[in-house]
Structure formats: C-alpha cells, structure tokens
C-alpha positions as protocol buffer text, in pm:
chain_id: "A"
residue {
  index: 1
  type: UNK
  ca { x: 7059 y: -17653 z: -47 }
}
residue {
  index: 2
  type: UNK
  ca { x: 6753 y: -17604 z: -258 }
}
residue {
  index: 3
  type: UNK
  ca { x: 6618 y: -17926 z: -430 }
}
residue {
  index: 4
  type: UNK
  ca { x: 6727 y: -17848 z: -758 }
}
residue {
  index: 5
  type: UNK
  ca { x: 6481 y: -18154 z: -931 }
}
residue {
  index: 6
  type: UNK
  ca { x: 6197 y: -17922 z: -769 }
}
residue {
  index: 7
  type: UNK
  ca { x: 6022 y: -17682 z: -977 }
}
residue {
  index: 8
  type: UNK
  ca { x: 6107 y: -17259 z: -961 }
}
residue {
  index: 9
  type: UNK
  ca { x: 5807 y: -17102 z: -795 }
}
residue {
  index: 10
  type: UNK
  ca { x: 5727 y: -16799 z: -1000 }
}
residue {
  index: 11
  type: UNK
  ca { x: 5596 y: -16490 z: -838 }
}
residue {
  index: 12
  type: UNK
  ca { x: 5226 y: -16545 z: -987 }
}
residue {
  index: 13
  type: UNK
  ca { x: 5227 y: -16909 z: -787 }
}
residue {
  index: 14
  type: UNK
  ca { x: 5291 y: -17115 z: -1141 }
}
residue {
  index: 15
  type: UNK
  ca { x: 5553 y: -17397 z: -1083 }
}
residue {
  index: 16
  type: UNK
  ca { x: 5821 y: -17363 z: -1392 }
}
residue {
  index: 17
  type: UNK
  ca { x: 6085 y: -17646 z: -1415 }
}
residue {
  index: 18
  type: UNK
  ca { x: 6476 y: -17536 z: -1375 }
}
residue {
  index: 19
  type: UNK
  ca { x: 6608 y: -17672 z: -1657 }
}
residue {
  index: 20
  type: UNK
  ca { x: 6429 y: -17669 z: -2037 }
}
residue {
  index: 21
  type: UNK
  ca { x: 6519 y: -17766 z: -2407 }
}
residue {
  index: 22
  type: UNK
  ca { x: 6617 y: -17484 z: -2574 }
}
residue {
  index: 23
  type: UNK
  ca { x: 6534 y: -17419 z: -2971 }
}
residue {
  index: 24
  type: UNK
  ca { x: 6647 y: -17120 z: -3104 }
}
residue {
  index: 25
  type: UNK
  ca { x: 6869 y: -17183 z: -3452 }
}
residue {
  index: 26
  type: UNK
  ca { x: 6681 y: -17530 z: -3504 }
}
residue {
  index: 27
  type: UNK
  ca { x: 6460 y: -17515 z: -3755 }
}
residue {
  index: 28
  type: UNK
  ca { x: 6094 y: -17719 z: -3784 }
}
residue {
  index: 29
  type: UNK
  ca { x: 6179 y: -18061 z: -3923 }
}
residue {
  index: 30
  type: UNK
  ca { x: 6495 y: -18112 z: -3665 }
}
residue {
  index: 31
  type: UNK
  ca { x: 6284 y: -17902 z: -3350 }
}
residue {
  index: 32
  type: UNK
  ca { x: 6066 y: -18244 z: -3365 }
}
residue {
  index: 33
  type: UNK
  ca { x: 6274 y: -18465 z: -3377 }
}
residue {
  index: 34
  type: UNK
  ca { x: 6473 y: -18295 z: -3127 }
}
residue {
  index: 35
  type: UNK
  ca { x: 6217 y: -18166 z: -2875 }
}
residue {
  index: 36
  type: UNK
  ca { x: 6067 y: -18566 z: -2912 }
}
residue {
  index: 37
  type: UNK
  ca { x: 6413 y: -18650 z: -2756 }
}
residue {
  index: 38
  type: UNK
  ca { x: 6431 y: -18386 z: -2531 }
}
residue {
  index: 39
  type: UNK
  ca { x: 6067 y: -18486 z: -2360 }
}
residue {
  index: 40
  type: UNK
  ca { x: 6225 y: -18873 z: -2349 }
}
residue {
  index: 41
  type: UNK
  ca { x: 6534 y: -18750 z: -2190 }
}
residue {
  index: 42
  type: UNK
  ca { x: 6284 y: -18643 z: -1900 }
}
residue {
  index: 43
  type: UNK
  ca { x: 6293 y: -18240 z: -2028 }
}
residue {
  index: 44
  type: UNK
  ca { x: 5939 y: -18100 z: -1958 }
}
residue {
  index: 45
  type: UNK
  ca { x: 6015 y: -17735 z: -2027 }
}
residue {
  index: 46
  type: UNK
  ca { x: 6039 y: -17680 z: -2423 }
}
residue {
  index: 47
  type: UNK
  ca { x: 6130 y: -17290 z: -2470 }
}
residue {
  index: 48
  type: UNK
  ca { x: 6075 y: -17145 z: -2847 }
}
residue {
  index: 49
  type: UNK
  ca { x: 5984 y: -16802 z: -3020 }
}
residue {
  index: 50
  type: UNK
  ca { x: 5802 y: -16686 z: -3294 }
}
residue {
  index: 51
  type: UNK
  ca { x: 6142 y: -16552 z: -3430 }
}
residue {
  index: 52
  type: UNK
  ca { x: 6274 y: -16907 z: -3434 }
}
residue {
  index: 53
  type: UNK
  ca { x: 6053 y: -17013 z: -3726 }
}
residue {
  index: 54
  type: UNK
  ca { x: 5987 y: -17372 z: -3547 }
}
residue {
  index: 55
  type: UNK
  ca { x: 5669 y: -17344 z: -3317 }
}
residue {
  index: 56
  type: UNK
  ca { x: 5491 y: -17581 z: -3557 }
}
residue {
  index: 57
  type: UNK
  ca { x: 5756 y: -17851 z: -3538 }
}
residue {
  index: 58
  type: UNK
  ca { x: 5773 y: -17797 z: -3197 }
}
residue {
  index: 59
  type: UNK
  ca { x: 5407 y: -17826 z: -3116 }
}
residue {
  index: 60
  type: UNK
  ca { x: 5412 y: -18124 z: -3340 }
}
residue {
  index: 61
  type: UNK
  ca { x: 5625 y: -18327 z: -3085 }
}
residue {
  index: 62
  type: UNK
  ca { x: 5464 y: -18243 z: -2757 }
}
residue {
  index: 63
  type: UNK
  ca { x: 5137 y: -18310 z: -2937 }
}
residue {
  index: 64
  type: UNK
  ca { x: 5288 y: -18628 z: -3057 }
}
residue {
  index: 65
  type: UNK
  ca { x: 5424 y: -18721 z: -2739 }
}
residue {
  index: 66
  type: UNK
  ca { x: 5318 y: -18982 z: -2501 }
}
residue {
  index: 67
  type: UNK
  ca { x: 5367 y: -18690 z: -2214 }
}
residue {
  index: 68
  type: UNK
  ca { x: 5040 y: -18478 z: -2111 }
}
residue {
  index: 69
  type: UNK
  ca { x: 5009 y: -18119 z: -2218 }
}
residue {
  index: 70
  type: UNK
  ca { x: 4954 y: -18032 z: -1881 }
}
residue {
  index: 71
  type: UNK
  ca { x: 5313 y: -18191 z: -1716 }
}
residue {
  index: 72
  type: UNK
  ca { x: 5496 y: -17981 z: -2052 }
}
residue {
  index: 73
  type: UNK
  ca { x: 5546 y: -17599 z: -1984 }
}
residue {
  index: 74
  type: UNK
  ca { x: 5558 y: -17437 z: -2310 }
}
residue {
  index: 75
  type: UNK
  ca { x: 5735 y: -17118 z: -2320 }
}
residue {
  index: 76
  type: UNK
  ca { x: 5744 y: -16879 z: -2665 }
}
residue {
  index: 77
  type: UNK
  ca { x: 5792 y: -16497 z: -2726 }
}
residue {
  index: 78
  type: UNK
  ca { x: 5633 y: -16153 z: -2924 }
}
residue {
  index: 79
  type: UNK
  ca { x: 5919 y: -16055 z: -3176 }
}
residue {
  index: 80
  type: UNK
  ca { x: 5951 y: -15675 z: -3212 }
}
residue {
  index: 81
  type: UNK
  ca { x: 5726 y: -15611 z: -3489 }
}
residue {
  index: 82
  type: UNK
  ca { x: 5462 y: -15766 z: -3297 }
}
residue {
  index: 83
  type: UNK
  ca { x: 5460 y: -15479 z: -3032 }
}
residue {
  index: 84
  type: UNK
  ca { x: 5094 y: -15277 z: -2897 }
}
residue {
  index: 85
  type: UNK
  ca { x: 4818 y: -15441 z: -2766 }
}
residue {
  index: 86
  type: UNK
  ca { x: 4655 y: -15552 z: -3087 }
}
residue {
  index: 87
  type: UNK
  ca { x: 4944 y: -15676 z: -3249 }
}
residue {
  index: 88
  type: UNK
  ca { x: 5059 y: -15922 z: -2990 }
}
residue {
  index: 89
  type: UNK
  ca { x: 4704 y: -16022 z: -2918 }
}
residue {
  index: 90
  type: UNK
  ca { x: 4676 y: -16141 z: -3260 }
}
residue {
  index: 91
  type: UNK
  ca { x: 5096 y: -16298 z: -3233 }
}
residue {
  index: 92
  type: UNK
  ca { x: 5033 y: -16474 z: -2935 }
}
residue {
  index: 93
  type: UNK
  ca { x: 4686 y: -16657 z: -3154 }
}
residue {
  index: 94
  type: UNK
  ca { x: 4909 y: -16749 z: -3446 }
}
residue {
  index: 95
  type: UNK
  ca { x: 5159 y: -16884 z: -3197 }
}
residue {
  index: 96
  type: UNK
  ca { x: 4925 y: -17137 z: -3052 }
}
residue {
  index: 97
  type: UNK
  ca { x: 4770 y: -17208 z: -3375 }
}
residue {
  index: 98
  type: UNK
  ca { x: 5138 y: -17284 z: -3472 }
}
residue {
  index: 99
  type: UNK
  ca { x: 5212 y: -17425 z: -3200 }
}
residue {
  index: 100
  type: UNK
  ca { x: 4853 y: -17686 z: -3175 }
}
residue {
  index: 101
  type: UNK
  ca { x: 4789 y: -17544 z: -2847 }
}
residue {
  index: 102
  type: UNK
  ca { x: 4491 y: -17334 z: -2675 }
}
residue {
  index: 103
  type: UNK
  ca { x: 4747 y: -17224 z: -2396 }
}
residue {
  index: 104
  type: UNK
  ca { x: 5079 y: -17127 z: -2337 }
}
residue {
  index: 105
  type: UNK
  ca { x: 5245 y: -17182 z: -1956 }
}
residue {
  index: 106
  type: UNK
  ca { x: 5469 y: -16848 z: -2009 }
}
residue {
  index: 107
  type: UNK
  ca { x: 5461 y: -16613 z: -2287 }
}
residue {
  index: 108
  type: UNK
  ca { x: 5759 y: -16372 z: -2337 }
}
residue {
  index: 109
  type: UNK
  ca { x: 5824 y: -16042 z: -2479 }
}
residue {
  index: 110
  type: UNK
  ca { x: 6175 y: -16138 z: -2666 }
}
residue {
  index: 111
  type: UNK
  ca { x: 6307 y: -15772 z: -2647 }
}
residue {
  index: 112
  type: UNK
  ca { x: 6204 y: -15472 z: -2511 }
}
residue {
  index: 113
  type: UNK
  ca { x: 6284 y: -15293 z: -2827 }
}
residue {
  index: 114
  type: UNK
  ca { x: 6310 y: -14940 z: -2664 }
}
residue {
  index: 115
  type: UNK
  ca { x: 6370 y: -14768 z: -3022 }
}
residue {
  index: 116
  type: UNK
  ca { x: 5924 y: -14835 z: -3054 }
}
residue {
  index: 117
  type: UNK
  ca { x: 5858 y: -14774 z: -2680 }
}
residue {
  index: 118
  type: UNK
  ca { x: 5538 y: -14980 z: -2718 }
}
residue {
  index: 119
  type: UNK
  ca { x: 5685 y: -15226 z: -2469 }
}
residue {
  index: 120
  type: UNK
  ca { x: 5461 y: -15165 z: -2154 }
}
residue {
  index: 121
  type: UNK
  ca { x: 5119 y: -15192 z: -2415 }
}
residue {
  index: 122
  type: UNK
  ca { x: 5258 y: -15523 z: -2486 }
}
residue {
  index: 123
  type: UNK
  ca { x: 5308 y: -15637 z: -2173 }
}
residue {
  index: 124
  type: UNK
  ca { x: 4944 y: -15518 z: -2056 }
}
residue {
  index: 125
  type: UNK
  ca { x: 4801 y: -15726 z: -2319 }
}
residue {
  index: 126
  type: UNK
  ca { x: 4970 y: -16035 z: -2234 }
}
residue {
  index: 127
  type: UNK
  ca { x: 4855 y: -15915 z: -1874 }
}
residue {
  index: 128
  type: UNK
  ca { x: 4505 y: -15983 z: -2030 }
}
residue {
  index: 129
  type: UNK
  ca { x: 4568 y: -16298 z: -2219 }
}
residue {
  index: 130
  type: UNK
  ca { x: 4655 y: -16432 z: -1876 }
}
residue {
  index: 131
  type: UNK
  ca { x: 4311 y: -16355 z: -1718 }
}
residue {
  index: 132
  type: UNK
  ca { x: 4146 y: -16493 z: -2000 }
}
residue {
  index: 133
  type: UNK
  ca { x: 4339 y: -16857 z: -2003 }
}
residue {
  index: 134
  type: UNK
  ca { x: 4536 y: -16808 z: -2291 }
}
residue {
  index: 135
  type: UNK
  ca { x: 4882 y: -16781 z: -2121 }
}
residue {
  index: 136
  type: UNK
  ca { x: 4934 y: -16916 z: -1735 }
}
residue {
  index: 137
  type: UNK
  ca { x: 5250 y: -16651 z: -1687 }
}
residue {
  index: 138
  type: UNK
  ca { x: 5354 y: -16360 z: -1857 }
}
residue {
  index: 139
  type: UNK
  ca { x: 5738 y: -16251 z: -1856 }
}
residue {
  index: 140
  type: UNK
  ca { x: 5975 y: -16113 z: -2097 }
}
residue {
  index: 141
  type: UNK
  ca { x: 6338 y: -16110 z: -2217 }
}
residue {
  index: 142
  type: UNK
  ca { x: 6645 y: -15912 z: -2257 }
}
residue {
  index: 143
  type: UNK
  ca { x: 6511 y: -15670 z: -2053 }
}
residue {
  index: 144
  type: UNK
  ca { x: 6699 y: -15387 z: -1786 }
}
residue {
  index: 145
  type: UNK
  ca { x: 6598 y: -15267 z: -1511 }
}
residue {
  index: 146
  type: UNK
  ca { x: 6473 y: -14968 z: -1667 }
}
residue {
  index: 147
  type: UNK
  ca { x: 6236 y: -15113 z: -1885 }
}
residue {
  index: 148
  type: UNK
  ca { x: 6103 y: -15381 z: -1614 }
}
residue {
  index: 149
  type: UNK
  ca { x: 6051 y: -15038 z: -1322 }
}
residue {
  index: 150
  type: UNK
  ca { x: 5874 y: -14880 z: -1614 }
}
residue {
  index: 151
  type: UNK
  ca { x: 5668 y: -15198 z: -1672 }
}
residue {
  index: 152
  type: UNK
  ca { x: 5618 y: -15210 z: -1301 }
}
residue {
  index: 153
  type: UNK
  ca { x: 5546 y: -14864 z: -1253 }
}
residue {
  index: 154
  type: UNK
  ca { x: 5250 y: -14859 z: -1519 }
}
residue {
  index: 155
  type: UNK
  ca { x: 5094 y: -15192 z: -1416 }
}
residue {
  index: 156
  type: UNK
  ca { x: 5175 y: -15259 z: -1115 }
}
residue {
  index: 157
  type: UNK
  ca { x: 5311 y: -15642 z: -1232 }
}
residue {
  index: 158
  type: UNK
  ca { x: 5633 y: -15763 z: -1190 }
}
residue {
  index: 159
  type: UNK
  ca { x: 5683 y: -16006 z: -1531 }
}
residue {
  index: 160
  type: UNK
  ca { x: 5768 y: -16363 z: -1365 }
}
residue {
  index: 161
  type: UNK
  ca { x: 6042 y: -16430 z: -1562 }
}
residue {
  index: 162
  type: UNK
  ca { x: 6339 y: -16237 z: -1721 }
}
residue {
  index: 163
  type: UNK
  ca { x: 6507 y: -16503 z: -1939 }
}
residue {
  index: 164
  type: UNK
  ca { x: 6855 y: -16301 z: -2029 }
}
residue {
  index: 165
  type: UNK
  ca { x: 7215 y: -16417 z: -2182 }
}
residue {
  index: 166
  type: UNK
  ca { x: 7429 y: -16577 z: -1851 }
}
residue {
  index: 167
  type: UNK
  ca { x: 7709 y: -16787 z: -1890 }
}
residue {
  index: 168
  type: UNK
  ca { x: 8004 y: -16795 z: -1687 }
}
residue {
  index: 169
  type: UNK
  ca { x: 8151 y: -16503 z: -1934 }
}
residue {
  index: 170
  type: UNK
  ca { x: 7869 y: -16320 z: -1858 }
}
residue {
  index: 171
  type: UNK
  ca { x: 7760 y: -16437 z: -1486 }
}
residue {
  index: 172
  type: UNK
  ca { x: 7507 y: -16113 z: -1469 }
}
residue {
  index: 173
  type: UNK
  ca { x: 7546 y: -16113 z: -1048 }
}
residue {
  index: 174
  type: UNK
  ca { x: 7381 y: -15747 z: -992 }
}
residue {
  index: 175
  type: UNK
  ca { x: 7095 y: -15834 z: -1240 }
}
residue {
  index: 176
  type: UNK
  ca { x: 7057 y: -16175 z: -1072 }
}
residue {
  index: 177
  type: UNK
  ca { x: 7046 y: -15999 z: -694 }
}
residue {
  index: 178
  type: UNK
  ca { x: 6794 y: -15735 z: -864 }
}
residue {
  index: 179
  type: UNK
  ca { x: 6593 y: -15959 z: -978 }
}
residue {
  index: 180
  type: UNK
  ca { x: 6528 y: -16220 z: -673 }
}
residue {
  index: 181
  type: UNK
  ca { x: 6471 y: -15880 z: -483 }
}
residue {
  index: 182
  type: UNK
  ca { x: 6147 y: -15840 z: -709 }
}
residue {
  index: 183
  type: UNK
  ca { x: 6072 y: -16168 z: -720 }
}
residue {
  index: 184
  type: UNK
  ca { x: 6152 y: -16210 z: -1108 }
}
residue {
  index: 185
  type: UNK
  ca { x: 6292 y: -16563 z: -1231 }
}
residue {
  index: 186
  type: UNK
  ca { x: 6623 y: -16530 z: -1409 }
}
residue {
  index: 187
  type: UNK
  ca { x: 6614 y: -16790 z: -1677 }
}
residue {
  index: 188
  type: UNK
  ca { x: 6980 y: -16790 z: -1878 }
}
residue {
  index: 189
  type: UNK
  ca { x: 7005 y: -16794 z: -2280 }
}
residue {
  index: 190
  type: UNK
  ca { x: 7345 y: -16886 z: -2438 }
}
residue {
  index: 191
  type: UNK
  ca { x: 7405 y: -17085 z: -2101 }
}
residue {
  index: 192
  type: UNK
  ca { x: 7735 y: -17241 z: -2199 }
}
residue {
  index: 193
  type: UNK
  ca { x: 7840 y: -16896 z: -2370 }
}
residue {
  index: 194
  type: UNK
  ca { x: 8011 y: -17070 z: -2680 }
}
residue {
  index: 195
  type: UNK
  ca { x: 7938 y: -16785 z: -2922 }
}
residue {
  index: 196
  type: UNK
  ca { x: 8271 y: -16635 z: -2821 }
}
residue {
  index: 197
  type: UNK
  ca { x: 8544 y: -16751 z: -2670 }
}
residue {
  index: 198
  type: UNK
  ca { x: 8541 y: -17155 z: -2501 }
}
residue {
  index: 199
  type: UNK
  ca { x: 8360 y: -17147 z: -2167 }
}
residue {
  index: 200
  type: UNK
  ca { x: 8392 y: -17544 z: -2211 }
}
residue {
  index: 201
  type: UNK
  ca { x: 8791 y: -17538 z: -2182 }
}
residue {
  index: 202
  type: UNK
  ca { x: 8852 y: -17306 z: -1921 }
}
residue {
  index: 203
  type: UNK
  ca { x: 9079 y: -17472 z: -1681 }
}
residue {
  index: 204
  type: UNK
  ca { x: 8804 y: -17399 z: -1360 }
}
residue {
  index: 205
  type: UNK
  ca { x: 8532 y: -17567 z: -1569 }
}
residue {
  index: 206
  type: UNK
  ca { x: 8737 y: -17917 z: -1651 }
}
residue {
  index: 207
  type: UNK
  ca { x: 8863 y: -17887 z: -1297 }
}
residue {
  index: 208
  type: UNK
  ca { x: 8565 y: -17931 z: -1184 }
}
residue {
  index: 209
  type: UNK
  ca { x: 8454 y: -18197 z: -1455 }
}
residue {
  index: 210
  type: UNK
  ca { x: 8771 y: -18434 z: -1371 }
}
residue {
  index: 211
  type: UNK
  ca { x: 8664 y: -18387 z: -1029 }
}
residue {
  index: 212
  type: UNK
  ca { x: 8304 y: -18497 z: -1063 }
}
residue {
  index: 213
  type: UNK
  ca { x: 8359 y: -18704 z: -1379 }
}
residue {
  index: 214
  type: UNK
  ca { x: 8093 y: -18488 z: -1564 }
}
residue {
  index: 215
  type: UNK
  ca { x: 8171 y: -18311 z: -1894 }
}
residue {
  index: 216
  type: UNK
  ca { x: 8225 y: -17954 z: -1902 }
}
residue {
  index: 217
  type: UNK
  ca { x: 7923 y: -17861 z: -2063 }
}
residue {
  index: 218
  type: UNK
  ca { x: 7740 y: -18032 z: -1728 }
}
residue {
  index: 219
  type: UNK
  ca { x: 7929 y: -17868 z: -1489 }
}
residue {
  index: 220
  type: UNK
  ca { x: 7871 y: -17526 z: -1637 }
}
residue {
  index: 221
  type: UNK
  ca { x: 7494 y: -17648 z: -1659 }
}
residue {
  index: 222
  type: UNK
  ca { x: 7535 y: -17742 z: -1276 }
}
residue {
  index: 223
  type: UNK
  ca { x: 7662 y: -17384 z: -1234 }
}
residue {
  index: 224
  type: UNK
  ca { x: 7315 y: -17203 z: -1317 }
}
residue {
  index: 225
  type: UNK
  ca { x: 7101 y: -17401 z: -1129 }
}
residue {
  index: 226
  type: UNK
  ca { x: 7327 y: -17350 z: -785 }
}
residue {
  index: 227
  type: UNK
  ca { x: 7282 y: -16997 z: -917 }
}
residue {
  index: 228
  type: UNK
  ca { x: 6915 y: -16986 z: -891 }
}
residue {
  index: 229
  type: UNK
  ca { x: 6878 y: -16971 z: -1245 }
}
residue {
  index: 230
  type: UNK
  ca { x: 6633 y: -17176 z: -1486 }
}
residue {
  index: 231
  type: UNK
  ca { x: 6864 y: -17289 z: -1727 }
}
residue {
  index: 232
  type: UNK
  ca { x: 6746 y: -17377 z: -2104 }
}
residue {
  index: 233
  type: UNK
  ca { x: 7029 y: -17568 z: -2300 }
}
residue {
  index: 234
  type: UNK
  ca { x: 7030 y: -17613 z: -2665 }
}
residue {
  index: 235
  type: UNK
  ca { x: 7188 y: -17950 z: -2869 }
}
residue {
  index: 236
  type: UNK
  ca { x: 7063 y: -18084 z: -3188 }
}
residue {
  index: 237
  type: UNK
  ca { x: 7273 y: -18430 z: -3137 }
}
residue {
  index: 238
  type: UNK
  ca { x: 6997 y: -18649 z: -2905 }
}
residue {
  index: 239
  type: UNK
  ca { x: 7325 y: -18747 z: -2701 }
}
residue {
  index: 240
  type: UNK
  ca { x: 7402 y: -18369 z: -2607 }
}
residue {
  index: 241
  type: UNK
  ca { x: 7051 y: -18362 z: -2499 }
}
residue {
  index: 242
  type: UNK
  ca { x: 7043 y: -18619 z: -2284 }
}
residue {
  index: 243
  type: UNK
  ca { x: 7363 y: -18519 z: -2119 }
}
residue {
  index: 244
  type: UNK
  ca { x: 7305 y: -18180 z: -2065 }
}
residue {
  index: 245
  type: UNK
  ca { x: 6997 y: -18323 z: -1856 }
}
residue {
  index: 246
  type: UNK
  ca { x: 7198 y: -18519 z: -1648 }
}
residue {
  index: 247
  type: UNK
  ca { x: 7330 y: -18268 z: -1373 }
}
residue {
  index: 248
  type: UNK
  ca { x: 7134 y: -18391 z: -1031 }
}
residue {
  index: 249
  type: UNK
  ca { x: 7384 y: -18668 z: -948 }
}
residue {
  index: 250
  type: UNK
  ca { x: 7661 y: -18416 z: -835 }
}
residue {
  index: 251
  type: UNK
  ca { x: 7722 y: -18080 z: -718 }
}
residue {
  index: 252
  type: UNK
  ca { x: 7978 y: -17790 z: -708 }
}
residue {
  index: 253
  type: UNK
  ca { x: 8153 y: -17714 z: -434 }
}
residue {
  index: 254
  type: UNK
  ca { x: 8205 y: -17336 z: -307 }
}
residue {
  index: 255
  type: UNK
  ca { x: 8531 y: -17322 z: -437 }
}
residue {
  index: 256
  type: UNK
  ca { x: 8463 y: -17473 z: -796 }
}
residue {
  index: 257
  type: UNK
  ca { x: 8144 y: -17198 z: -809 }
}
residue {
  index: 258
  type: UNK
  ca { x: 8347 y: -16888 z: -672 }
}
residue {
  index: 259
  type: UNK
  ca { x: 8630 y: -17032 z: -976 }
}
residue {
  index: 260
  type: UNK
  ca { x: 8378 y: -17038 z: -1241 }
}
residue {
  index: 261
  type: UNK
  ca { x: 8229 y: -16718 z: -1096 }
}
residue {
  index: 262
  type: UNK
  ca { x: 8572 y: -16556 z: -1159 }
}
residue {
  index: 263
  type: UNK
  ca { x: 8530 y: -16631 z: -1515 }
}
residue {
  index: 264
  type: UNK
  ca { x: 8313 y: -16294 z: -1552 }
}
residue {
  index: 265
  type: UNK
  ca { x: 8461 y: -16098 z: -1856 }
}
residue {
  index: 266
  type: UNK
  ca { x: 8160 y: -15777 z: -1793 }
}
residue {
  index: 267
  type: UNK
  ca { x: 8096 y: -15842 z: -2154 }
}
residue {
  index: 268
  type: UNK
  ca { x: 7798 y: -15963 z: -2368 }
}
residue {
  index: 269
  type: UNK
  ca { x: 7822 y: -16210 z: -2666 }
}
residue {
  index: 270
  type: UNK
  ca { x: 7474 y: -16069 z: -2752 }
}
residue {
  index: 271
  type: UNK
  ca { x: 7315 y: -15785 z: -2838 }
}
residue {
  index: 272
  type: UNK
  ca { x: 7256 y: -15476 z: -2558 }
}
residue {
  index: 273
  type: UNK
  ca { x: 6952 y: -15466 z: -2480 }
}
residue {
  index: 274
  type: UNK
  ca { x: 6947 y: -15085 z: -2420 }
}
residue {
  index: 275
  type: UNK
  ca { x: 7051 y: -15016 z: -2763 }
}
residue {
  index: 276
  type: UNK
  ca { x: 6818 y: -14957 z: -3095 }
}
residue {
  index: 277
  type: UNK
  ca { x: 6977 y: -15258 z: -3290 }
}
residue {
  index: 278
  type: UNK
  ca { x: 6600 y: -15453 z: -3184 }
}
C-alpha cells in the first residue's frame, strides 16, 4: 500500500501533502486561530479562496507560526468574476497581498463558470504566474471533463489538481479513474458529505469505527486517502482538528472500503458544475 504520510506527487513534479485544513465558511478572526491549530496538529496544507473572505486571517497564522513558509503549501482560488487573463493576474496579487505571501504552492480556478467561457484565458494566465514564481502549481476546481479536454486541448497542460465534492454519498469513481489516467490529483471538498443526509451514522462507517476504535468522521477521512485522494477537512473546534488528523495509525480493510463505497447515492450536495448557476 502507498505510504499515505508521504506527499501526492503532482504531475508538474511539486510534492502536495494528502491531507490539508480546510477553510471555507470560517471567517478571518476564527481562520487564525484555527489554521494556528491546524499547523500544531502537524497539518501543513492550509486550503482557502478568495470567495471565503479569510486569506488575511489565514496568512496571519502561517506568518505567525513557528513552521517555515516553505514546509506550508498554501492553496487559494480565482472566484468567477475574476475570469480573463488580466483579471486573475491582478486576483491572484491581491490574494498574496492578503494572504502576506510572494508565492502560492497551488493556485485554483474555483469554477469553471462555463456561462463566461473565459475559463481556458484564466487558466493560461495562471500558466504564466507559474513561470514567473508567483504560483509553484496551477489547478482548478469543480471542473468536468469537458472543460479540463478543452483546457488541455488549447494549452497543452493538464491542471495538477482537480479539487471536486467526494464523500462517500458522492464517491465520484469514473471522475477519479479519469483523472489518474491524466495524471490530475483529485483533492475532495465536503469530504465527510454532512450537507445532506449523515455520512457519519451510516451503519458501514461506525462498523468500521467500532472496529478500529476511530470515530466516524476518521474512518470516512481514512476512506479518501486509500482512495488516492488529497483530502482537506474542515472543523472550527481545535479538538475536531486534531482528530480528523489522526488517521495513519489504522487502515480499512477491503471489505469496510467496498461497504462505504456502496454508499454512492449518484447525487451531488453541491452545485453542477456544468450548469450556469456559477
């Protein structure tokens, strides 16, 4: 089995840890106290967006931190109405301004936003941020196939990373299979898939938890990275944090991942990305 406490190796040779702090819906003040904890914990991936409204509390507490810049990877994204060249040249500035930072390790477009079309412009300018030093990878998010062949197909590029919503509700197999095929990076949002429905009580998920003495919300944690996925976990309580962390001391058997597998529903929580509603 792959050493899970190893970092993914992205397609453009950068070394991205499996498992990051999450921040979306935590706003400046709590995303430093929070990230703070999550760097103690042992987290070195911190994963925000422009959209979240917290890069500055963010960058506050890996600038504050007693861990290097270099050993933190520091993911954040383009919203929509940053889209073209020029406009995400001059998001991605405010971003590290925001963010007390001259360089970001991965830079995301959030959402493809197919109702502009000005997705591939955007890409090709974070495709020259890279060769200038200002981001080390360039991915995006929430993107289909379509959009990342038409990405590939005008640049030649395959983004590194495709961070999209996967949870057991919403295990995302064929985009998964695609993806490694290309060498993309599937990195999961809305890993524990709590917006709907209780991933956390299915009866294959506490199996497995009894059975390992784990909580649920490990196990399903567990469940990404045996998937190949990097997996970015959000709590604001600093004792959620540090147990969500916690997942190298034990893993799933075949059986408990093909149960939890059979949890697929086919159905987002989240928006489709092929639609106009971003």
């Amino acid at each position: 089995m792959t050493d899970l406490r190893a970092p993914f190796q992205l397609n453009d040779g950068v070394a991205m840890p499996r498992i990051g702090y999450g921040t979306y819906k935590v706003g400046d003040d709590e995303a430093q106290r929070a990230v703070e904890a999550a760097l103690t914990t042992g987290y070195r991936l911190v994963d925000t967006a422009e959209m979240y409204g917290n890069e500055v509390g963010v960058g506050r507490a890996i600038n504050g931190s007693d861990v290097a810049r270099e050993d933190v990877f520091l993911t954040t994204k383009v919203w929509n109405d940053h889209h073209g060249s020029d406009q995400a040249r001059a998001a991605l500035e405010a971003s590290l301004e925001r963010l007390g930072t001259d360089y970001l390790d991965l830079y995301l477009i959030h959402w493809p936003s197919p109702k502009q079309g000005l997705y591939v412009e955007t890409f090709e300018s974070l495709l020259k941020a890279k060769e200038e030093g200002l981001i080390r990878s360039a991915g995006v998010s929430n993107f289909l196939p379509e959009h990342l062949e038409r990405l590939h197909a005008e640049t030649g590029v395959w983004p590194s990373v495709n961070q999209v919503e996967l949870h057991p509700y919403f295990n995302q197999a064929p985009l998964r299979s695609w993806h490694a095929e290309r060498g993309i990076a599937t990195e999961s949002w809305g890993p524990l898939g709590q917006r709907t429905g209780s991933v956390l009580a299915e009866p294959a998920v506490t199996a497995a938890a009894e059975a390992h003495g784990k909580s649920p919300g490990q196990v399903v944690i567990r469940w990404h990275l045996q998937n190949g996925c990097v997996v970015i976990p959000k709590s604001a309580k600093e004792s959620r944090i540090a147990e969500n962390f916690d997942v190298f001391d034990f893993a799933l058997t075949k059986a408990e991942m093909e149960a939890i597998d059979a949890l697929e529903t086919g159905k987002r929580q989240g928006i489709d990305p092929g639609s106009n509603e971003r």
